[in-house]
C-alpha positions as CSV (number, residue, x, y, z in Angstrom):
1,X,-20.5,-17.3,-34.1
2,X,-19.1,-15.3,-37.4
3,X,-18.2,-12.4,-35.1
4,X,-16.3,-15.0,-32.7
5,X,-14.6,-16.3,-35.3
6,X,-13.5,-13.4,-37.2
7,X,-12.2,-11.8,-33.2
8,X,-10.3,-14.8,-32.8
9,X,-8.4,-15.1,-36.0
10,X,-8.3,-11.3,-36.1
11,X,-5.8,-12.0,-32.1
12,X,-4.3,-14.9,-34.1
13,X,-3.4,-12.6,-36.7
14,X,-2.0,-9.4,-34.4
15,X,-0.3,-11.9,-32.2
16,X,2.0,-13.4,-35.3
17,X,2.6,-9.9,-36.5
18,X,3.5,-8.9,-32.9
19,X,6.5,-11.4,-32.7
20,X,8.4,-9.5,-35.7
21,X,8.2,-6.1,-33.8
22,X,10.5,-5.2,-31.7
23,X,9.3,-6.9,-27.9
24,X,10.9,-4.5,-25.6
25,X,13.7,-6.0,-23.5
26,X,15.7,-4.5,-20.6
27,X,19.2,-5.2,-20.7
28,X,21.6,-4.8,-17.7
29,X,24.5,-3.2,-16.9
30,X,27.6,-3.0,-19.0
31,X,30.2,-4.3,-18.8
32,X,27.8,-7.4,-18.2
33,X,30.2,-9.7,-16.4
34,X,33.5,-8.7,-14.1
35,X,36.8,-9.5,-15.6
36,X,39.0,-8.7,-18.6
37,X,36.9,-10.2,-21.8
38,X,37.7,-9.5,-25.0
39,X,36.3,-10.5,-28.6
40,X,32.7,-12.0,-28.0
41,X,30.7,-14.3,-29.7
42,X,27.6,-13.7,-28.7
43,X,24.8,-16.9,-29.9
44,X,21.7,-18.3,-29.2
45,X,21.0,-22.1,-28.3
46,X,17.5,-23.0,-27.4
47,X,16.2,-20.9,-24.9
48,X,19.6,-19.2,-23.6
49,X,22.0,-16.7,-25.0
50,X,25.4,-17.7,-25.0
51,X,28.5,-15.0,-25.0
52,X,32.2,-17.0,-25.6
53,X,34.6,-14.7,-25.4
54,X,38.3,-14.0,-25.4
55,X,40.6,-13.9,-21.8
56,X,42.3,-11.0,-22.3
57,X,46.1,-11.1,-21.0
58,X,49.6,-11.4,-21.9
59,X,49.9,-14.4,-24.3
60,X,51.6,-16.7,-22.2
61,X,48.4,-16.2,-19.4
62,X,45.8,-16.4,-22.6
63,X,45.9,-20.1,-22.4
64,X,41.9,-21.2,-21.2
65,X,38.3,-19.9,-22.6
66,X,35.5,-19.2,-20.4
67,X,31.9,-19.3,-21.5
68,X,28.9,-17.2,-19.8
69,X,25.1,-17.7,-20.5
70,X,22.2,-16.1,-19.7
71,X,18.2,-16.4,-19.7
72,X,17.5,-12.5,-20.1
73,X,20.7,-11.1,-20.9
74,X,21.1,-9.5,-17.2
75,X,22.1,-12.3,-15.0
76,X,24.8,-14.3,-16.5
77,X,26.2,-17.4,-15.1
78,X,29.8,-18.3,-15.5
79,X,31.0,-21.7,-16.9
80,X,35.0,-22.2,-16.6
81,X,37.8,-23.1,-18.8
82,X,35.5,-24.8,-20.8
83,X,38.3,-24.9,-23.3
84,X,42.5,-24.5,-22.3
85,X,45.8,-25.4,-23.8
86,X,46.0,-28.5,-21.7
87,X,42.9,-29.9,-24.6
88,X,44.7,-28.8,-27.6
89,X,47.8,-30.0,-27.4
90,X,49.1,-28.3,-30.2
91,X,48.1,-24.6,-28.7
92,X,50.4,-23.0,-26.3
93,X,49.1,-19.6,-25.8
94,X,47.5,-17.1,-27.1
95,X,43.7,-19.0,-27.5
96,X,41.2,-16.1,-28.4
97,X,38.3,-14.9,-30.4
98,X,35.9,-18.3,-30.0
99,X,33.1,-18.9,-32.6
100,X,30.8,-21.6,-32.1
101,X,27.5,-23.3,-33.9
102,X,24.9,-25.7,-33.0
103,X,25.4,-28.6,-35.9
104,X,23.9,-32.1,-35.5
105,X,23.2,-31.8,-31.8
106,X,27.0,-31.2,-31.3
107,X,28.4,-28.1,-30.5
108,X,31.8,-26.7,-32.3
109,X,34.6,-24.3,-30.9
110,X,36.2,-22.8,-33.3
111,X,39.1,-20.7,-32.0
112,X,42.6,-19.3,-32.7
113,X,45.9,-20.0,-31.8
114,X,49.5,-19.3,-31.0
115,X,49.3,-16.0,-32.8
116,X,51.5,-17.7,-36.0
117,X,53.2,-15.2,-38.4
118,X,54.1,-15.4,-42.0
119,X,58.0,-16.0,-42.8
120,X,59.6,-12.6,-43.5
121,X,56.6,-10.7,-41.7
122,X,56.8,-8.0,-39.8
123,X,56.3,-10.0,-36.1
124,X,58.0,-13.0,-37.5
125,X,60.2,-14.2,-35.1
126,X,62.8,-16.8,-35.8
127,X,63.7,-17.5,-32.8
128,X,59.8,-18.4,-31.3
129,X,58.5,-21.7,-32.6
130,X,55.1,-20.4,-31.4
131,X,54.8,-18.0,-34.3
132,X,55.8,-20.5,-36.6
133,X,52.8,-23.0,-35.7
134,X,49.2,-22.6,-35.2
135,X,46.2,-20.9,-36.8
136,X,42.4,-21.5,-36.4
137,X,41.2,-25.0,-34.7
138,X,38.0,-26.3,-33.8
139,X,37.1,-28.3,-30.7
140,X,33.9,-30.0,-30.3
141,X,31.2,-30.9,-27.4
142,X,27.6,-32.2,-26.8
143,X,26.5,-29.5,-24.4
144,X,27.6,-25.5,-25.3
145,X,29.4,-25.2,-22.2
146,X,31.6,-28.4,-22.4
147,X,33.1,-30.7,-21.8
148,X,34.9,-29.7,-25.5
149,X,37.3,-31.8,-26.8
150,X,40.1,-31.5,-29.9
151,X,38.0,-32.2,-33.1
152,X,40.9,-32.6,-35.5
153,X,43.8,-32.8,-33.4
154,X,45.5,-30.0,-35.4
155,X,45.0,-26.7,-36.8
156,X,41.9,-26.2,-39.6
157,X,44.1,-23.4,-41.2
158,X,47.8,-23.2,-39.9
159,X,49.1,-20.6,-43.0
160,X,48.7,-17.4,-45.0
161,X,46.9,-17.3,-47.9
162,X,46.0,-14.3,-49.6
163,X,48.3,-12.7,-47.4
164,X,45.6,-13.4,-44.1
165,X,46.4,-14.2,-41.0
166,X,44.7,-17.5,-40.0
167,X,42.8,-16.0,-37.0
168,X,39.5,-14.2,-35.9
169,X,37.4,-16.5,-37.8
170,X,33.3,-16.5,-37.8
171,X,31.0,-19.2,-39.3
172,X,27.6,-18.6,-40.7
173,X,25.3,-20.8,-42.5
174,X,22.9,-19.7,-45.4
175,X,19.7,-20.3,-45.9
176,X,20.5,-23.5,-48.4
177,X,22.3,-25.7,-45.4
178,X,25.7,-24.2,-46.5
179,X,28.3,-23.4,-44.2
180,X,30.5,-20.3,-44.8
181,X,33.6,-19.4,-42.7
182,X,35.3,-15.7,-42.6
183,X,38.4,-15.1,-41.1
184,X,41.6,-13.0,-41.5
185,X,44.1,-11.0,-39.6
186,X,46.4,-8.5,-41.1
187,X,43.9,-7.0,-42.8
188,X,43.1,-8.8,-45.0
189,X,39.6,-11.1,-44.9
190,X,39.1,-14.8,-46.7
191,X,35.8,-16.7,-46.9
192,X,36.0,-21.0,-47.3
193,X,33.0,-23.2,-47.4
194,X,33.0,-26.1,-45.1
195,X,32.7,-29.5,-45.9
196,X,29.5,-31.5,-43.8
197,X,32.3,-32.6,-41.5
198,X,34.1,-29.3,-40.7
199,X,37.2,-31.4,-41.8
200,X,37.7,-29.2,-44.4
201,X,36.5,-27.0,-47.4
202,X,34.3,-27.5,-50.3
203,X,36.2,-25.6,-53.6
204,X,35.0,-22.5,-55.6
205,X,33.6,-22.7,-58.8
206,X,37.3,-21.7,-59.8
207,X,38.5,-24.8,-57.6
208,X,40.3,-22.3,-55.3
209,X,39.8,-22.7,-51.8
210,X,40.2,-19.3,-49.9
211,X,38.5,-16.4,-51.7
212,X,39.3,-12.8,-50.5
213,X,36.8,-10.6,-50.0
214,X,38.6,-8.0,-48.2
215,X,36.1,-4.7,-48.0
216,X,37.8,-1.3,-47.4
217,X,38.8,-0.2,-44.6
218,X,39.1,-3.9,-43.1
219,X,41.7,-4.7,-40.5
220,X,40.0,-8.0,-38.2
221,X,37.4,-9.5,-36.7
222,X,34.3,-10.2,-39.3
223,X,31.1,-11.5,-38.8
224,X,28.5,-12.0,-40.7
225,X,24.5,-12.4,-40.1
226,X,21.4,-11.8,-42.0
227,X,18.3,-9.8,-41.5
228,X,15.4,-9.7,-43.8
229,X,16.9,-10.8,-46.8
230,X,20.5,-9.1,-46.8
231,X,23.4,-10.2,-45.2
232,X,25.8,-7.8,-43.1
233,X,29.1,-8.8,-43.1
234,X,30.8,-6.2,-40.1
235,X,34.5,-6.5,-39.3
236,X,36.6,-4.4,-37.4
237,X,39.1,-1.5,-38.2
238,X,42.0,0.5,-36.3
239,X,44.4,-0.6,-33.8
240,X,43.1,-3.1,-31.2
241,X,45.5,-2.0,-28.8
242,X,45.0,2.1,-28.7
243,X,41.3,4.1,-28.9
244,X,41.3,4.0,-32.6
245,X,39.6,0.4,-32.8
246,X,36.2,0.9,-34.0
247,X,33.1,-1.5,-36.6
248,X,32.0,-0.8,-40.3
249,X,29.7,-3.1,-42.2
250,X,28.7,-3.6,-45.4
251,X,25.1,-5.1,-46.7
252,X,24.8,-7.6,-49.7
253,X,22.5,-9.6,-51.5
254,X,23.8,-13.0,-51.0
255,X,26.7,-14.3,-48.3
256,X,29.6,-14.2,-50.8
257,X,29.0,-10.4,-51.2
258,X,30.4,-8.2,-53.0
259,X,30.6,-6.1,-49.9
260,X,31.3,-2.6,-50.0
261,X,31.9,-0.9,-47.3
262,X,29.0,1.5,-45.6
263,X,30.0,3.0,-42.7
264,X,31.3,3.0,-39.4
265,X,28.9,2.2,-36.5
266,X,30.4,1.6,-33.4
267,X,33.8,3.8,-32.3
268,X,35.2,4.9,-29.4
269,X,32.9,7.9,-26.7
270,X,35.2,9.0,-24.4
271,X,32.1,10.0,-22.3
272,X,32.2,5.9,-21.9
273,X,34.8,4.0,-23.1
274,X,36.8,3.9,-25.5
275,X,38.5,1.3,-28.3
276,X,35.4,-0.1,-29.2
277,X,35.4,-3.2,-31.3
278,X,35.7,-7.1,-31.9
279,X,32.4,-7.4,-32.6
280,X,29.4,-10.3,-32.7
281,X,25.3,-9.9,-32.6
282,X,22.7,-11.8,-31.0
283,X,18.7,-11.9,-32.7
284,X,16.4,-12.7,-30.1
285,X,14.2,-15.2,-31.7
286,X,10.9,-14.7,-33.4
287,X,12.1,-10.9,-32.8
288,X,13.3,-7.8,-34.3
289,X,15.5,-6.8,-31.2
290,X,19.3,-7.0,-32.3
291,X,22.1,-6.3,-30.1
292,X,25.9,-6.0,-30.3
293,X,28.7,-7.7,-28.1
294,X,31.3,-6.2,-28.5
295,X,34.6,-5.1,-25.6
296,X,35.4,-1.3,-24.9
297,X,38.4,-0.1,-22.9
298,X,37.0,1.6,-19.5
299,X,38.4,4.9,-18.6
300,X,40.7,5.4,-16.9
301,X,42.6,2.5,-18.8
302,X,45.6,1.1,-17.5
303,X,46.9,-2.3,-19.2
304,X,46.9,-3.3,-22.7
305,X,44.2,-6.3,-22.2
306,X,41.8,-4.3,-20.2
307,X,39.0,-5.2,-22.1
308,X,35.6,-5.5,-21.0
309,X,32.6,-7.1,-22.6
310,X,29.7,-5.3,-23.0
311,X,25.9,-5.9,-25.0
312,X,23.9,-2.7,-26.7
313,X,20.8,-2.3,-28.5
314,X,21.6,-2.2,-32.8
315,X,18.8,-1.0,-34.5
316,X,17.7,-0.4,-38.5
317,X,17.2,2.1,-40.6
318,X,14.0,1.6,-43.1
319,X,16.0,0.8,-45.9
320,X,17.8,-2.0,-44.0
321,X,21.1,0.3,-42.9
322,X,22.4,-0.2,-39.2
323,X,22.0,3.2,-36.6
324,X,25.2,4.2,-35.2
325,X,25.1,1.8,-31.9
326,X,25.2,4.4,-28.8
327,X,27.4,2.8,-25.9
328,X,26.0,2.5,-23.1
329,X,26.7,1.6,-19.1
């Protein structure tokens, strides 16, 4: 009976160790779903990955958000316009790079805007009231693929401050129940915390509300996650619109940084694709297998927004640092 015993904790054991390794897991083929996508969030709700991601086209055609989700990351099943201009009132065009998070049994949309400009900027445009409103919103649903609805029924962040450009934003919440939010355009990259509503923000110890944390190098598009302890804050760097567009990370100890910049790990492989970027990562649960969403330009490339959406293995060095992430079809 002692040698049953000790066998059966001793399977107990190896299978609880076994869910931190990495569980090998075939993905499919990139890009993983036809059409121009750009900018993916890539999340987990219960037992299905979700990717939201960017429509890309001229502005005046970027006016809905589809949604696709997945059981095993190969087949993915389409869910329409679960978001569009005819929602948010207040947005006109230009809705892209989606973030959203499970809070409450609700699920929140957090997107940008109308592409608005900073008086005296370089794309300021006197003459286009759609530059001169908008910013970062946030819809809200009780299913991840809709029906959303306007949660505020205006923009969370409509302005500059700290020279950013209210736009690209991801949301992250720590280990202590507190919800951070990243955004910035213009290279230059803010963090707020949230208030339990999402109404608003909670002050820094300095009673300021937007803190820059802007890391070298950074143009858009952060995110942040964390892995064993130390958080990864990744952003984007380049032009989005030419092959330069390529990720960098940094690691700290706690989410408000600092973060200095590491490296570069995802850039353009003209033996692919190129213009690499836009970046988000999805853990499998109770796993070690990470993988970046990301969009790549396909080659030939003809248009501006031909963007496609793609998912590739990430993986770790011992000491915690990310591999250069190898592009795959």
């Amino acid at each position: 009976m002692k040698n049953k015993s000790f066998l059966m904790l001793a399977l107990v054991v190896l299978a609880a160790c076994s869910t931190n390794k990495h569980t090998p897991i075939t993905l499919g083929k990139n890009p993983i779903f036809e059409g121009w996508y750009a900018d993916p969030e890539g999340t987990v709700f219960g037992k299905e990955y979700w990717i939201f991601p960017t429509f890309s086209a001229k502005y005046e055609q970027q006016v809905f958000l589809d949604a696709f989700s997945s059981k095993d990351l190969k087949m993915w099943k389409k869910h329409e316009h679960v978001l569009d201009t005819s929602i948010i009132k207040w947005a006109k065009q230009a809705m892209w790079a989606p973030a959203v998070v499970e809070k409450d049994k609700k699920y929140y949309l957090f997107f940008s805007a109308n592409d608005v400009q900073r008086p005296g900027g370089p794309m300021w445009n006197t003459g286009n009231g759609l530059n001169r409103s908008g910013g970062i919103g946030i819809a809200v649903a009780d299913k991840p693929g809709g029906p959303y609805k306007d949660y505020l029924g205006k923009p969370l962040i409509d302005g500059f401050h700290n020279n950013a450009q209210p736009i690209d934003q991801g949301v992250f919440k720590d280990t202590d129940g507190t919800w951070y939010m990243f955004y910035g355009g213009w290279s230059h990259c803010n963090m707020v915390k949230l208030n339990s509503t999402f109404t608003g923000f909670v002050p820094w110890e300095d009673g300021s509300i937007y803190k820059e944390i802007t890391p070298k190098g950074y143009v858009e598009g952060p995110f942040m996650f964390l892995r064993k302890g130390k958080y990864y804050l990744m952003w984007s760097e380049g032009g989005w619109g030419n092959d330069s567009y390529k990720v960098a990370y940094a690691m700290a100890n706690k989410a408000t940084g600092p973060f200095n910049r590491i490296g570069t790990i995802l850039q353009s492989d003209k033996s692919v694709a190129t213009g690499a970027g836009h970046n988000s990562v999805i853990n499998t649960p109770g796993t070690d297998n990470w993988f970046m969403v990301y969009h790549r330009r396909p080659i030939p490339n003809l248009g501006r927004d031909h963007r496609v959406t793609c998912i590739d293995k990430m993986e770790f060095e011992e000491d915690g640092k990310i591999r250069e992430v190898k592009m795959t079809n």
